[in-house]
Steps between C-alpha positions, in 0.01 A plus 500: 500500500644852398401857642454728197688798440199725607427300832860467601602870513127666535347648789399167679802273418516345813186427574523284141838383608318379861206335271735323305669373728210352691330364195827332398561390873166342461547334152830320662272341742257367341796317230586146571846509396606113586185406312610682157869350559362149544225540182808621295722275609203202409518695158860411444542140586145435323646648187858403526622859490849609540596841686738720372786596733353813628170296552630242672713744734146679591319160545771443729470816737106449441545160692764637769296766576201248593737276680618751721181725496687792372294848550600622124733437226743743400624508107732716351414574135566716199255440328178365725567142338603374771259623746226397286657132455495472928 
């Protein structure tokens, strides 16, 4: 979710700023997280799929981060690849 230009810098930017963070605080709660990993990982063996490199290392710190109930998952990225990959 992105703040517009006009909502960002107007008048009332932090009340949107407050909103949006409540909505999205909301929307994290309510997403089963374990549940997509386990569908997709279903998805892969079913289909006999093979990960690329980058994949695989995301898959990876998917499944650590379950393991050891990790709080977040921090990636560094250029480009928003790999943050979209995790």
């Amino acid at each position: 979710m992105i703040l517009a230009a006009e909502t960002a810098v107007g008048p009332h930017y932090k009340e949107c700023v407050d909103m949006m963070s409540r909505i999205l605080y909301e929307a994290e709660l309510n997403i089963d997280y374990e549940q997509k990993y386990q569908d997709f990982q279903s998805h892969l063996s079913s289909r006999s799929l093979t990960l690329s490199i980058e994949e695989t290392i995301a898959n990876a710190a998917v499944k650590a981060s379950f393991d050891i109930e990790a709080k977040l998952i921090i990636a560094f990225t250029n480009t928003g690849h790999t943050a979209k990959i995790v």
